[in-house]
PyMOL Python script that loads the backbone (N, CA, C, O; Angstrom):
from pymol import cmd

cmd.read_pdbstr("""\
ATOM      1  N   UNK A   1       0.830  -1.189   0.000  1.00  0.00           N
ATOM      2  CA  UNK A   1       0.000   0.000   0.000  1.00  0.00           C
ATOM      3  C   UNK A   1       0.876   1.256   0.000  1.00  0.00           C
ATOM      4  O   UNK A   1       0.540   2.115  -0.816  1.00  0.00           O
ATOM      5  N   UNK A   2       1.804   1.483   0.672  1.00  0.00           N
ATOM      6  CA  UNK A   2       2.836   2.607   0.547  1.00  0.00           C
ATOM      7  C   UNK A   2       3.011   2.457  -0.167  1.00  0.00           C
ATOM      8  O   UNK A   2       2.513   3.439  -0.716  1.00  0.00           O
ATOM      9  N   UNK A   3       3.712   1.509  -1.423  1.00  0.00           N
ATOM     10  CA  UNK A   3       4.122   2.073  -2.150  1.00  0.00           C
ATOM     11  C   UNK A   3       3.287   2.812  -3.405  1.00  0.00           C
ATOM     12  O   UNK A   3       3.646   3.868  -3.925  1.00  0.00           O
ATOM     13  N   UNK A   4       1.681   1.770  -3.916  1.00  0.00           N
ATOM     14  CA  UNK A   4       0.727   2.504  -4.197  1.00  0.00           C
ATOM     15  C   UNK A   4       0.662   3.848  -3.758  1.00  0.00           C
ATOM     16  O   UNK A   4       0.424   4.611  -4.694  1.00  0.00           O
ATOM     17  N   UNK A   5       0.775   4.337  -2.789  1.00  0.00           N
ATOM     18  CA  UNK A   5       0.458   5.244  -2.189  1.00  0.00           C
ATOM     19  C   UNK A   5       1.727   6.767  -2.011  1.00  0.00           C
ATOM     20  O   UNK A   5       1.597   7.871  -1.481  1.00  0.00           O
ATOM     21  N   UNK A   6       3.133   5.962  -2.898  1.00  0.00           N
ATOM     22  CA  UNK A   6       3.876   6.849  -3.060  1.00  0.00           C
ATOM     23  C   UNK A   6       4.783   7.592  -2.144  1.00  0.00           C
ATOM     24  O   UNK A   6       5.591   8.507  -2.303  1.00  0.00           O
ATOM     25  N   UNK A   7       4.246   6.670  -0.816  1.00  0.00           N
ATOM     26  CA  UNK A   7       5.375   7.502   0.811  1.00  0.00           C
ATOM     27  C   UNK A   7       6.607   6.636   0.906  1.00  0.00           C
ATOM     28  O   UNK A   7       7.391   6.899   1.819  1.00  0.00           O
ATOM     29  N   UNK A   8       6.928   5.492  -0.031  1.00  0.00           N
ATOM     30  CA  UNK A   8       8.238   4.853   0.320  1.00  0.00           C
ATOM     31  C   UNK A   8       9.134   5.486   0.661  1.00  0.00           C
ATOM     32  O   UNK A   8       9.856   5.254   1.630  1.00  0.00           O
ATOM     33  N   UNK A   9       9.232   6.659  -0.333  1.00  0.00           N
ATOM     34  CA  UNK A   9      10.283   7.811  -0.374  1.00  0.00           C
ATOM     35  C   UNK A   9      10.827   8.328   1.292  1.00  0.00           C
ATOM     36  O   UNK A   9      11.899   8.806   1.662  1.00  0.00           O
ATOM     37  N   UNK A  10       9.883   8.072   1.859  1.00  0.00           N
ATOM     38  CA  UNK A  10       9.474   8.937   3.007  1.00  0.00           C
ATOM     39  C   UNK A  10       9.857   8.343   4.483  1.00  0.00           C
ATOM     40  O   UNK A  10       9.839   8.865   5.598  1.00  0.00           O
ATOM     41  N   UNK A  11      10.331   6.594   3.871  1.00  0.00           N
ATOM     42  CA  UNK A  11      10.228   5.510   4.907  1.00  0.00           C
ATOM     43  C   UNK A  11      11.420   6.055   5.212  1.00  0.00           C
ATOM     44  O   UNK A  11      12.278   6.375   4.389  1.00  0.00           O
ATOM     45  N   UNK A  12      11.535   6.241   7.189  1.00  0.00           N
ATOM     46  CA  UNK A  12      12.543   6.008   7.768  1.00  0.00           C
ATOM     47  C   UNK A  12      13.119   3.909   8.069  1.00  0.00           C
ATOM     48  O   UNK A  12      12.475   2.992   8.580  1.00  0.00           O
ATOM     49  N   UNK A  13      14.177   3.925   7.618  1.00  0.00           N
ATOM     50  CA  UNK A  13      14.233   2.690   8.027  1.00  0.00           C
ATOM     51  C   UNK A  13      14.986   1.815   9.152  1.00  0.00           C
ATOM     52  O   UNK A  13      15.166   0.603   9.277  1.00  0.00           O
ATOM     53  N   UNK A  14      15.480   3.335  10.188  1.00  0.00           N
ATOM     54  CA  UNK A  14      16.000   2.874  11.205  1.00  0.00           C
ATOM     55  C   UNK A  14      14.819   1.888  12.010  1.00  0.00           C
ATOM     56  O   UNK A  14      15.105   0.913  12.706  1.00  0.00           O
ATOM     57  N   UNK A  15      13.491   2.371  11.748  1.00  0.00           N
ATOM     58  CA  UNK A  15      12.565   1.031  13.026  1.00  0.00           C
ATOM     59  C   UNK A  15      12.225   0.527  12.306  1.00  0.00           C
ATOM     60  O   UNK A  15      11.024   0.672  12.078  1.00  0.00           O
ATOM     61  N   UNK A  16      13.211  -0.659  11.211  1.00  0.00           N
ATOM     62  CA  UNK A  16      12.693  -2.058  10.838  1.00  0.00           C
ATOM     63  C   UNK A  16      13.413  -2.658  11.953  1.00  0.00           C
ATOM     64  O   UNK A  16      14.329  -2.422  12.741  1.00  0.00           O
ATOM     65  N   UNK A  17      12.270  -3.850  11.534  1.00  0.00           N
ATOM     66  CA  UNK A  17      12.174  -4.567  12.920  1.00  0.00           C
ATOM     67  C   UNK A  17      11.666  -6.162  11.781  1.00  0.00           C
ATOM     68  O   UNK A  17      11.851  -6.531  10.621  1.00  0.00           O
ATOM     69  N   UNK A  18      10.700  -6.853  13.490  1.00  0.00           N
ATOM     70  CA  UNK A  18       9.889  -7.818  13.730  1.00  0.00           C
ATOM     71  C   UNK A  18       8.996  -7.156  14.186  1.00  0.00           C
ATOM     72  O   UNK A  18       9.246  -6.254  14.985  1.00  0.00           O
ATOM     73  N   UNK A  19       7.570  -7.480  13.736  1.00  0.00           N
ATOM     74  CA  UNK A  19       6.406  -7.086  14.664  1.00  0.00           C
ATOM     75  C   UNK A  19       5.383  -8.876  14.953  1.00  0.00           C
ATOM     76  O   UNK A  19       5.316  -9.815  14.160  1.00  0.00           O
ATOM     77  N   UNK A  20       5.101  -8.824  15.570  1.00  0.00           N
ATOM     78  CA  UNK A  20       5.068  -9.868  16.560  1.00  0.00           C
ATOM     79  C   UNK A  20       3.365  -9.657  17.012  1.00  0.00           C
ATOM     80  O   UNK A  20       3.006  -8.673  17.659  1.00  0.00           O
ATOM     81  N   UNK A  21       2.491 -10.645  16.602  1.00  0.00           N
ATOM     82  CA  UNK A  21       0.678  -9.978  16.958  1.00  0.00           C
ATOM     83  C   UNK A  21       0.381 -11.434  17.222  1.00  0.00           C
ATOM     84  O   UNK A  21       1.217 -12.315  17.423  1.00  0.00           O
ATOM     85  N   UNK A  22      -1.327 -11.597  17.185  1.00  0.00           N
ATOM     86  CA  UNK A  22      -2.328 -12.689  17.082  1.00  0.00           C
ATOM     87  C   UNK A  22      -2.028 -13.812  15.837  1.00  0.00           C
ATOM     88  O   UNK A  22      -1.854 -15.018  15.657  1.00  0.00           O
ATOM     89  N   UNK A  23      -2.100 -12.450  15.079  1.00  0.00           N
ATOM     90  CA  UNK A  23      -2.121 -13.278  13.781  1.00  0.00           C
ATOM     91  C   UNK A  23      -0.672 -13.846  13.242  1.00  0.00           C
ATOM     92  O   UNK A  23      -0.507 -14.304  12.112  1.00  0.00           O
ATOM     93  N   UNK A  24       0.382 -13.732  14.284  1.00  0.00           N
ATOM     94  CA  UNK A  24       1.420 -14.103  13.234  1.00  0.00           C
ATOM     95  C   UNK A  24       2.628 -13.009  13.664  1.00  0.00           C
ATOM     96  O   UNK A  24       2.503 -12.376  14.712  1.00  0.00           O
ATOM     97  N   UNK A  25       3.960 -12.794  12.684  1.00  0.00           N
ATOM     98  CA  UNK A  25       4.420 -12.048  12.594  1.00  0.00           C
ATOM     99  C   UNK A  25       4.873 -11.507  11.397  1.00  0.00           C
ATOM    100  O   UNK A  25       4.755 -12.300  10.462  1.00  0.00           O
ATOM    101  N   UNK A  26       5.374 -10.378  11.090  1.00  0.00           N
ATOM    102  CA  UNK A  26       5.457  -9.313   9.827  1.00  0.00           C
ATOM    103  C   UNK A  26       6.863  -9.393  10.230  1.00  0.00           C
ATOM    104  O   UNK A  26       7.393  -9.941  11.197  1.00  0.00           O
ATOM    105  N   UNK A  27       7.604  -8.332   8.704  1.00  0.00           N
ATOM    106  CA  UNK A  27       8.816  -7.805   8.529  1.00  0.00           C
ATOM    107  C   UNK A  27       8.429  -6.499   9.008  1.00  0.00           C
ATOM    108  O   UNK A  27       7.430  -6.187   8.359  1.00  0.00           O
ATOM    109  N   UNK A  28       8.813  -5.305  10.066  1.00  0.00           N
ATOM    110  CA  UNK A  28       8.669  -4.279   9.753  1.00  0.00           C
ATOM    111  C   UNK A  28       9.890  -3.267   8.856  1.00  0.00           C
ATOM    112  O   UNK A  28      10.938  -2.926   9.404  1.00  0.00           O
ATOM    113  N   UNK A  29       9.585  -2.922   7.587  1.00  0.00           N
ATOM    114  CA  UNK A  29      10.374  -2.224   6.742  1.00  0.00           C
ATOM    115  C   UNK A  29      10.861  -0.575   7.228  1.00  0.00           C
ATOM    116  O   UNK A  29      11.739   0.138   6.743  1.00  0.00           O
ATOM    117  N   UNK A  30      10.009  -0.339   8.257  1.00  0.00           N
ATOM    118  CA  UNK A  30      10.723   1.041   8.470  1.00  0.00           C
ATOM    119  C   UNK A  30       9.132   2.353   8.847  1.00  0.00           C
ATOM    120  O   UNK A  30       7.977   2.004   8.601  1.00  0.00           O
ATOM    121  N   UNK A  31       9.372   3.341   9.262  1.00  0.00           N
ATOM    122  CA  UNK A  31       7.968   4.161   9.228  1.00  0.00           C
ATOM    123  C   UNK A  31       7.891   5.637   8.720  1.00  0.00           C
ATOM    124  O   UNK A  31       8.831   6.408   8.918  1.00  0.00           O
ATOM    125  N   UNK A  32       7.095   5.903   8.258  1.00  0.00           N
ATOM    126  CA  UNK A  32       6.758   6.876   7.797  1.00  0.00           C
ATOM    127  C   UNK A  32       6.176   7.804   8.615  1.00  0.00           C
ATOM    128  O   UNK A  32       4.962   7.735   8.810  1.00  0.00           O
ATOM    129  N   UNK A  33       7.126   9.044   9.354  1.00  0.00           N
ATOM    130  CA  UNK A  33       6.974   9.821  10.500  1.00  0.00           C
ATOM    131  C   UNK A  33       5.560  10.688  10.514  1.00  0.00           C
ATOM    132  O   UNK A  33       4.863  10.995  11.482  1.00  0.00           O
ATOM    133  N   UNK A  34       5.341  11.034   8.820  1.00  0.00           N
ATOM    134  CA  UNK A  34       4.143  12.194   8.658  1.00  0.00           C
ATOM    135  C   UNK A  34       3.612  12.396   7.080  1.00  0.00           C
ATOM    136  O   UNK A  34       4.093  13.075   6.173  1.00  0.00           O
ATOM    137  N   UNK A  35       2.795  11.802   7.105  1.00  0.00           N
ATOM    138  CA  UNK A  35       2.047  11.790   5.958  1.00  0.00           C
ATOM    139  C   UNK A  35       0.644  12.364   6.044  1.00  0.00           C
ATOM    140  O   UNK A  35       0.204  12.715   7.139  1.00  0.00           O
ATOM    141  N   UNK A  36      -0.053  12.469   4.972  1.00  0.00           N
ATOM    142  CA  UNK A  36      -1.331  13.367   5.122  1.00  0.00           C
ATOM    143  C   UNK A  36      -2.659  11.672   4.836  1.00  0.00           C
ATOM    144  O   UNK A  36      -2.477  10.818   3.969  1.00  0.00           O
ATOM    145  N   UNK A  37      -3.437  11.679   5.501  1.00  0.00           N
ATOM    146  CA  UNK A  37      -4.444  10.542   5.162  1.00  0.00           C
ATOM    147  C   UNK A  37      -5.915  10.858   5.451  1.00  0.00           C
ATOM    148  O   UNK A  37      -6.332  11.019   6.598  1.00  0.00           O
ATOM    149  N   UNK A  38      -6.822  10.954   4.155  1.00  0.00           N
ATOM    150  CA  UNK A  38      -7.970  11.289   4.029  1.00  0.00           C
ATOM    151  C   UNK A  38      -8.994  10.132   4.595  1.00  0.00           C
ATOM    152  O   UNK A  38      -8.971   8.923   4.364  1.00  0.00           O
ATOM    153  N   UNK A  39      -9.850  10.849   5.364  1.00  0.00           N
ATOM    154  CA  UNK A  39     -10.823   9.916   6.131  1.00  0.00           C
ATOM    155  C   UNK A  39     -12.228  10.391   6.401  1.00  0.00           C
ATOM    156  O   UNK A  39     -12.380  11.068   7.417  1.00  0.00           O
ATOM    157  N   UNK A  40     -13.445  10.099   5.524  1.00  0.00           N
ATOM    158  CA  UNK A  40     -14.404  10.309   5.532  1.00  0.00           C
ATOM    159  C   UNK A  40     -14.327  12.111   5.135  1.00  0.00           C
ATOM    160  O   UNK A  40     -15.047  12.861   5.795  1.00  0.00           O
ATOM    161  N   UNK A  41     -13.578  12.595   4.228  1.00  0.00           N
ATOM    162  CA  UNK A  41     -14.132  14.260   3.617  1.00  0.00           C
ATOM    163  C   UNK A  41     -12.891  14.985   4.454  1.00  0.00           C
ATOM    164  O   UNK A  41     -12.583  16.168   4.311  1.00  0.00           O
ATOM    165  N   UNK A  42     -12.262  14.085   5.320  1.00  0.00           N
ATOM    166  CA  UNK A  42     -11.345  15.079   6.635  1.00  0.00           C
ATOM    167  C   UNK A  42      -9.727  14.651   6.262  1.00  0.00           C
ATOM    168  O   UNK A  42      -9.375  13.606   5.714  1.00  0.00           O
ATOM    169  N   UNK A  43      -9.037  15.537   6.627  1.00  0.00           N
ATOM    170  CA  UNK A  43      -7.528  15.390   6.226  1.00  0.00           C
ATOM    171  C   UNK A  43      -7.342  15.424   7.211  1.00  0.00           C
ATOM    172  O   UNK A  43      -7.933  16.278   7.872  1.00  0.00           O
ATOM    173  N   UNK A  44      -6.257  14.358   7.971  1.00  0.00           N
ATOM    174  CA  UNK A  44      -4.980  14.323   9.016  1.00  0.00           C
ATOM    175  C   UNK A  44      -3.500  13.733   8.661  1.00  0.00           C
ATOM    176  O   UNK A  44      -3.123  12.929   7.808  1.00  0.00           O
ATOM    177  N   UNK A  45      -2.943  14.338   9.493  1.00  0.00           N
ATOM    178  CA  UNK A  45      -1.462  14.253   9.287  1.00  0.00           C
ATOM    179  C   UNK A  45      -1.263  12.827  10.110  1.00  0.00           C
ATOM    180  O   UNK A  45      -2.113  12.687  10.989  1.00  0.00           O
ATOM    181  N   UNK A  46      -0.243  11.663   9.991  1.00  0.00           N
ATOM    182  CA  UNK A  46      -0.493  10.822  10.958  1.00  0.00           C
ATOM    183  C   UNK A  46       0.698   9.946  10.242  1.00  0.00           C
ATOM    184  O   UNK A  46       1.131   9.927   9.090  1.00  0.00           O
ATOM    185  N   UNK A  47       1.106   9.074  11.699  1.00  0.00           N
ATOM    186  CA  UNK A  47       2.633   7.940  10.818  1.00  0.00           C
ATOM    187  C   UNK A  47       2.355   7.110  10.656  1.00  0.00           C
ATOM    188  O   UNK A  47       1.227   6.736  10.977  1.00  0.00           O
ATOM    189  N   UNK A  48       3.192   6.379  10.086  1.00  0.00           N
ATOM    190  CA  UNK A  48       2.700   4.685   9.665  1.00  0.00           C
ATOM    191  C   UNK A  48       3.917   3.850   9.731  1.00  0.00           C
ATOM    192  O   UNK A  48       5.002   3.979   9.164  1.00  0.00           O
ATOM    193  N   UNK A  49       3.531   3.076  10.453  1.00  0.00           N
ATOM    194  CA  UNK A  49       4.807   1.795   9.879  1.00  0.00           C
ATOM    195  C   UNK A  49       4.069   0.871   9.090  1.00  0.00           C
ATOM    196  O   UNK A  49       2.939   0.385   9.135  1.00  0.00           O
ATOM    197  N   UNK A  50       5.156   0.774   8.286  1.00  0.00           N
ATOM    198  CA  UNK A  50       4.728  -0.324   7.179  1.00  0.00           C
ATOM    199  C   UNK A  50       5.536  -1.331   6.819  1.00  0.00           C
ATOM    200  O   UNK A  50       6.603  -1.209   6.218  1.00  0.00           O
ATOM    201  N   UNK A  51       4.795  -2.802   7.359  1.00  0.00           N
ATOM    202  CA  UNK A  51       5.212  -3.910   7.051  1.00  0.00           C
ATOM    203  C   UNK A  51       5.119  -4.346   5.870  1.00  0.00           C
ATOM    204  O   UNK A  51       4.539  -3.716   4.985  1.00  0.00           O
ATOM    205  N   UNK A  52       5.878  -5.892   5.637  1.00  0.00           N
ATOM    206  CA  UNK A  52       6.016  -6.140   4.502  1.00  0.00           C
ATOM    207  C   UNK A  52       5.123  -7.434   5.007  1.00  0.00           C
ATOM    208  O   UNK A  52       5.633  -8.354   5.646  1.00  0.00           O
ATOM    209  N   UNK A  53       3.862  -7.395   4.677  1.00  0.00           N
ATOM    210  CA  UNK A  53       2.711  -7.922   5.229  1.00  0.00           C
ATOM    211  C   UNK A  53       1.472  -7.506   4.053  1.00  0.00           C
ATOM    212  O   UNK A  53       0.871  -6.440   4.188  1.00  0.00           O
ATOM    213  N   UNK A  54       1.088  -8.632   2.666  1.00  0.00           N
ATOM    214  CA  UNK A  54       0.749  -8.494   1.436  1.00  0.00           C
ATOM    215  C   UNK A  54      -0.971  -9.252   1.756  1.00  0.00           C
ATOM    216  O   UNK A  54      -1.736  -9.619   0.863  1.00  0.00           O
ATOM    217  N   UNK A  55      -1.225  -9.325   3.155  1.00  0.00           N
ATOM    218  CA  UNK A  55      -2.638  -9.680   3.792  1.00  0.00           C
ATOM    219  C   UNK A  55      -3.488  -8.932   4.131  1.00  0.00           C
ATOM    220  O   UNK A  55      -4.673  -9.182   3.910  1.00  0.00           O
ATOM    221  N   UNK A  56      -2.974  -7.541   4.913  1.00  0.00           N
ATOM    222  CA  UNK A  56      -3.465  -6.491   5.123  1.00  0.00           C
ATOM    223  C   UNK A  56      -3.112  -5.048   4.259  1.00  0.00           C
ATOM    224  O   UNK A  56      -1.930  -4.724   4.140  1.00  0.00           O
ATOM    225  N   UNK A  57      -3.967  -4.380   3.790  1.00  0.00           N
ATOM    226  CA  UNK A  57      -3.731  -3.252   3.175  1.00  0.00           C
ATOM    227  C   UNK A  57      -3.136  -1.836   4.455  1.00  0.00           C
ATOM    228  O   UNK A  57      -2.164  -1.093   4.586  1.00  0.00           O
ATOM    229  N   UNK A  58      -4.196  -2.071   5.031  1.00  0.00           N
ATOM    230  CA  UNK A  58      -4.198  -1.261   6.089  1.00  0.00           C
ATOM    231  C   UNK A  58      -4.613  -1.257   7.108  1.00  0.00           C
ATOM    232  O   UNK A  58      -5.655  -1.901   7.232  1.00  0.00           O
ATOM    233  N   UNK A  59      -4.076  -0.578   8.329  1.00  0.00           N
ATOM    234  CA  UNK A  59      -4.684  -0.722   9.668  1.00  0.00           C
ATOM    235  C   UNK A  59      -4.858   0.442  10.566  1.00  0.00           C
ATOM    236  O   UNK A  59      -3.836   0.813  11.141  1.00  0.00           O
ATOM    237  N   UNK A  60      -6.120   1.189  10.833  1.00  0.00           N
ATOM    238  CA  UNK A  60      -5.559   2.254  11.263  1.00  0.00           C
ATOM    239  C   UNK A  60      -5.661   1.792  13.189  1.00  0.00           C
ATOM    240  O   UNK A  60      -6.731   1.736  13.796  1.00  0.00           O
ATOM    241  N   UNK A  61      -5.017   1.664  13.486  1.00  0.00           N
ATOM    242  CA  UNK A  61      -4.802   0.983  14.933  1.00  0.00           C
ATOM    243  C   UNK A  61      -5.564   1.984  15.985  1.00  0.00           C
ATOM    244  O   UNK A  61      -5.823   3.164  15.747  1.00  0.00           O
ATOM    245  N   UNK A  62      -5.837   1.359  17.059  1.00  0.00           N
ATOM    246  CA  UNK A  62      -6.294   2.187  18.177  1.00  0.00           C
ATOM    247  C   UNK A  62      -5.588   3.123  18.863  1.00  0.00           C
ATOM    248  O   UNK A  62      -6.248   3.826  19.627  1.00  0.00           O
ATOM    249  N   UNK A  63      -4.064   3.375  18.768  1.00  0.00           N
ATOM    250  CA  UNK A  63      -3.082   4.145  18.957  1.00  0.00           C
ATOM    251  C   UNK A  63      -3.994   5.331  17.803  1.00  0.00           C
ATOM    252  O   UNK A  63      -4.970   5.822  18.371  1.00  0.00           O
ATOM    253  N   UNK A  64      -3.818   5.773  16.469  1.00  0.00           N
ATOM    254  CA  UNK A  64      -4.062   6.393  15.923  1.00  0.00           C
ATOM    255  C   UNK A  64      -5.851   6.956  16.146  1.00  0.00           C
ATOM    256  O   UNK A  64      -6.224   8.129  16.125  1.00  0.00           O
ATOM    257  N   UNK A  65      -6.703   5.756  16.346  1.00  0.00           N
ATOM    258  CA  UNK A  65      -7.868   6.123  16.801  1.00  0.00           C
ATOM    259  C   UNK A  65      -8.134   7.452  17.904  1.00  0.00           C
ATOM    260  O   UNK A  65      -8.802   8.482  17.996  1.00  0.00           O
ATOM    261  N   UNK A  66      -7.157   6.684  18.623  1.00  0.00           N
ATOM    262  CA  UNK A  66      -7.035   7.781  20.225  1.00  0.00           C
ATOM    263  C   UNK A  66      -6.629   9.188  20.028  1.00  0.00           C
ATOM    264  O   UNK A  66      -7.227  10.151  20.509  1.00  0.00           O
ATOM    265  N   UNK A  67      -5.407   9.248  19.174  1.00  0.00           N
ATOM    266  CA  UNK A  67      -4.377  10.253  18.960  1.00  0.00           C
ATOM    267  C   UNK A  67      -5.748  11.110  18.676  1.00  0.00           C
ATOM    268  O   UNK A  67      -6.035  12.077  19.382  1.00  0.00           O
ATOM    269  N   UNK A  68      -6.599  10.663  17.546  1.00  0.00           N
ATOM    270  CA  UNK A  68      -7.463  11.499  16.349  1.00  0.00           C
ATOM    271  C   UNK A  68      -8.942  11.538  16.919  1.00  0.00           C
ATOM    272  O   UNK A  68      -9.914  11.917  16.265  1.00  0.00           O
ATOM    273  N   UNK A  69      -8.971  11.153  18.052  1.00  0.00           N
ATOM    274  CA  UNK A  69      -9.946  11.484  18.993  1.00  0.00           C
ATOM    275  C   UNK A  69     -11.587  10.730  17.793  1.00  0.00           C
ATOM    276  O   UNK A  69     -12.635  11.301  17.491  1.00  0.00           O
ATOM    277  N   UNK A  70     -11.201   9.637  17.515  1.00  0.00           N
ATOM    278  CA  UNK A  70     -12.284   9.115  16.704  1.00  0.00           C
ATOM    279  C   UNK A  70     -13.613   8.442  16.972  1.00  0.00           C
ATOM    280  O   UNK A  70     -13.523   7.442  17.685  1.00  0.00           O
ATOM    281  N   UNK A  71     -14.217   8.604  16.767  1.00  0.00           N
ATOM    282  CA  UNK A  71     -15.614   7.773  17.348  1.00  0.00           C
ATOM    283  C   UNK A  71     -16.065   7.011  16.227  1.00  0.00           C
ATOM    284  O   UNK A  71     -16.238   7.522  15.121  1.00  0.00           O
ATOM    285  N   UNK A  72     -16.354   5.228  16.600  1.00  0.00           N
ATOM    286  CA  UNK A  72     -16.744   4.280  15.434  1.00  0.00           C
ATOM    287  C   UNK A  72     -18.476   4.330  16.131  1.00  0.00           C
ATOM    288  O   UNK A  72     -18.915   3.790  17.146  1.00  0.00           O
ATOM    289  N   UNK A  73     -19.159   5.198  15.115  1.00  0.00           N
ATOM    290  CA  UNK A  73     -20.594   4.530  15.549  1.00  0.00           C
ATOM    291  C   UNK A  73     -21.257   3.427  15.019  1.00  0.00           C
ATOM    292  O   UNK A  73     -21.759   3.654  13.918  1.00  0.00           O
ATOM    293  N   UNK A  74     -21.433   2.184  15.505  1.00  0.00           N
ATOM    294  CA  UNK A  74     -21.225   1.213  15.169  1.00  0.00           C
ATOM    295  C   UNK A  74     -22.843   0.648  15.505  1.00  0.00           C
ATOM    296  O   UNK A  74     -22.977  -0.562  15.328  1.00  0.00           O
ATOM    297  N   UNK A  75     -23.833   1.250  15.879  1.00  0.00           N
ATOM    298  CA  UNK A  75     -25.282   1.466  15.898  1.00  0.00           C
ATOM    299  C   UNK A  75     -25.755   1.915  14.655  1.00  0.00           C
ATOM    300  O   UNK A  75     -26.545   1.305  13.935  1.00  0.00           O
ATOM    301  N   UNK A  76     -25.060   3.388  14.355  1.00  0.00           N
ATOM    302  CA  UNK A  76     -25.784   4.116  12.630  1.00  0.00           C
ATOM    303  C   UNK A  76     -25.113   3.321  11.463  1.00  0.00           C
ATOM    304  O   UNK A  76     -25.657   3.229  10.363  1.00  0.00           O
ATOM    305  N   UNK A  77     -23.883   2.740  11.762  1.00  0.00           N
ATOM    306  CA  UNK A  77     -22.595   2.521  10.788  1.00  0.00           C
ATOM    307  C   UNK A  77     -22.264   3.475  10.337  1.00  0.00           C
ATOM    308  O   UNK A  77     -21.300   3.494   9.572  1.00  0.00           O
TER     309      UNK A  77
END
""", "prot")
cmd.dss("prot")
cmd.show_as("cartoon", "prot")
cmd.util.cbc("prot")
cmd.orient("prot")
């Protein structure tokens, strides 16, 4: 998806890693400190690490949820 998305450029790659979850574990390739990401009509600035993980497109995690003060209404959808 980064790279679709054109922020490779952008990857710091001092925090590759291992990332380590439920499902398994990923390569982490490095993160992208500040990028711009459109969400429902609204623009925020926000980082990403991005694994080399070809299962998931994207994740916007509950870390980022919090940061962006988000509410899932999950009654209206």
């Amino acid at each position: 998806m980064a790279e679709r998305c054109g922020i490779m450029r952008l990857l710091d790659t001092w925090y590759a890693g291992l990332a380590r979850g439920v499902g398994g574990t990923s390569k982490i390739l490095g993160r992208v400190h500040a990028a711009m990401i459109e969400v429902g009509g609204k623009f925020f600035t926000s980082s990403f690490t991005v694994l080399e993980n070809h299962k998931v497109d994207f994740l916007f995690g509950l870390d980022n949820l919090k940061r962006h003060h988000c509410c899932i209404d999950l009654k209206n959808n």
